[in-house]
C-alpha positions in Angstrom: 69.8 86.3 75.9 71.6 86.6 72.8 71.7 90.1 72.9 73.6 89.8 76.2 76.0 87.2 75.0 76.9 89.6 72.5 77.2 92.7 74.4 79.3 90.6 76.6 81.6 90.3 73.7 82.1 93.4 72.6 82.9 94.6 76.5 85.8 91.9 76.3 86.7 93.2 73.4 87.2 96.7 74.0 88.9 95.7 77.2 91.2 93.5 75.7 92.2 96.1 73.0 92.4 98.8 75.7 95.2 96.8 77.5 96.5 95.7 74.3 96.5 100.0 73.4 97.4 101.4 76.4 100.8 98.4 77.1 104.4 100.0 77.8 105.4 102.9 75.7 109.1 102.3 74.4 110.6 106.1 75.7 109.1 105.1 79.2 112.3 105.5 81.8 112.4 102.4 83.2 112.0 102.1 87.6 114.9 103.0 89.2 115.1 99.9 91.8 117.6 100.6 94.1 115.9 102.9 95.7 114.5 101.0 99.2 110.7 100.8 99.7 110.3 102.4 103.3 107.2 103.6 104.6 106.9 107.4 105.3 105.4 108.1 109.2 102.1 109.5 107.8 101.2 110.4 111.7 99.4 107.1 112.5 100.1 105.4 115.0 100.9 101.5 115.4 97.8 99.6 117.2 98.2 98.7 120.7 100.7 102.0 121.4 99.0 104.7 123.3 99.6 108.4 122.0 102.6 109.7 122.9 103.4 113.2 122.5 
């Protein structure tokens, strides 16, 4: 049991220095947010529409 308490640990561990490692690097561009967010027609169609060709 203590063996899994500690293991525990050490896997919160790594993950929190992983996020801590991996954060925002400084030279990133930032995201360009005027662009609008519109979905692209992927060939699906909506439900409840027949397929029309």
């Amino acid at each position: 049991m203590i063996v899994a308490g500690l293991a525990m640990m050490v896997l919160a561990l790594a993950a929190l220095l992983m996020v801590v490692l991996t954060s925002t690097d400084p030279d990133q561009e930032p995201a360009n947010n005027n662009e609008p967010v519109a979905p692209t027609r992927d060939g699906l169609h909506l439900a409840g529409q027949g397929y029309r060709s």
